[in-house]
C-alpha positions in Angstrom: 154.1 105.2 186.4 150.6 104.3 187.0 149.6 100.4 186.3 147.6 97.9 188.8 145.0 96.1 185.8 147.6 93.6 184.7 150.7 92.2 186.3 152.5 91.5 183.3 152.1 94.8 182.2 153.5 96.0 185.8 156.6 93.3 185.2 156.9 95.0 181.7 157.2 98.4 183.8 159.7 97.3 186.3 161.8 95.9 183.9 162.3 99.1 181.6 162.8 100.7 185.1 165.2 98.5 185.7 167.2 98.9 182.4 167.1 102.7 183.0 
């Protein structure tokens, strides 16, 4: 997963991670 530009976007990432 590539994302740096925007930390909520990042949080949004981890999260969905996280549920998976």
């Amino acid at each position: 997963m590539q994302g740096g530009d925007k930390p909520g976007q990042w949080s949004a990432g981890k999260l969905l991670s996280a549920a998976e």
